[in-house]
N, C-alpha and C positions, 0 to 999 in steps of 0.2 A: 441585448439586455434592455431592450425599452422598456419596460417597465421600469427598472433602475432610473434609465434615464430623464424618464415622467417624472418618478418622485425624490429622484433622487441627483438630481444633473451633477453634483460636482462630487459623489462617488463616482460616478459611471464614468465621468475624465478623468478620476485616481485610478480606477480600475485598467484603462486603457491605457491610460501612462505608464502603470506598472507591468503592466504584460510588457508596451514597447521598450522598456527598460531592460526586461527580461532576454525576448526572444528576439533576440541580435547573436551578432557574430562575438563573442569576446576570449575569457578561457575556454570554453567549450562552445563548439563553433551550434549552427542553428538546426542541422540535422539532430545531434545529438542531443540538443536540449525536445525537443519534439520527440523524440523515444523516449526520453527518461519521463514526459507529461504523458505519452503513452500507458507506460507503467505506474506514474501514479495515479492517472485516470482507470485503469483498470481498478484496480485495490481501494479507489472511491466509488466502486461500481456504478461511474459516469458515463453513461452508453453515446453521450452526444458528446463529452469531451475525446473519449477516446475517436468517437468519426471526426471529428474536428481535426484533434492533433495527427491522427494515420495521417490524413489528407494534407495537414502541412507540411509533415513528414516526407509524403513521397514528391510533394512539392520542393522540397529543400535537398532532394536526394536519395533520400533512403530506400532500399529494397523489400520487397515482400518480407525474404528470410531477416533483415532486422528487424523490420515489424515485429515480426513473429518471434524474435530471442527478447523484444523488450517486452514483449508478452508474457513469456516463457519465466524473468527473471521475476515478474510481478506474482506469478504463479508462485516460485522458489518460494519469496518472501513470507505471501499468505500460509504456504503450508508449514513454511518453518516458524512463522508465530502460532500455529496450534498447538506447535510442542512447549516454545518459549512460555507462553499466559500461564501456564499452571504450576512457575516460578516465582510464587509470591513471599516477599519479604525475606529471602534468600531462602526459602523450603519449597521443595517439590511436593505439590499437593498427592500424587501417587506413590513419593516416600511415604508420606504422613500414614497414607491409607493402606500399603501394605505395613506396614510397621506397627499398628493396631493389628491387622490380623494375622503377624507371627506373635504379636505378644497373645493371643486368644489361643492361637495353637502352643503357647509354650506354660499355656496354666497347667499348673498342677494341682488346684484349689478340688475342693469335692464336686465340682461338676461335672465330672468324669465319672460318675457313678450310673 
């Protein structure tokens, strides 16, 4: 992050603080925390985080097939937020829209002539 660090010096020490803060050994040891930046580096469609983090990752231990399951979970996620989004304000936006058109098939009004 040099440029950060050009304009911005005492982010770019918050910034690295907070990472070494992070990726340490604590309740979840440092493999695990590097899969799970995996996965949200995916789902930020971050193509240098995600090389970043693999590469720490198989540095801290982890194997290809975890790689690939903390891949797999980020996939889950994305696909199951496409059903979730169209939950809004507790109505399913494709209730709404079948339900207009059983009430269009349930007229009886004269346009059925």
């Amino acid at each position: 992050m040099s440029f950060l660090n050009e304009m911005l010096p005492e982010t770019e020490e918050a910034f690295g603080q907070m990472r070494g803060s992070i990726f340490k050994d604590g309740f979840l040891d440092l493999k695990t925390k590097e899969l799970i930046a995996i996965s949200s580096s995916v789902l930020m469609r971050c193509q240098f985080c995600v090389d970043v983090h693999s590469q720490r990752a198989v540095a801290a231990g982890a194997t290809k097939g975890e790689i690939a399951e903390a891949i797999s979970v980020a996939m889950f996620v994305a696909a199951g937020s496409q059903i979730g989004w169209t939950n809004i304000y507790g109505e399913n936006v494709y209730d709404k829209i079948f339900e207009k058109d059983k009430e269009e098939e349930d007229c009886c009004c004269c346009c059925d002539d």
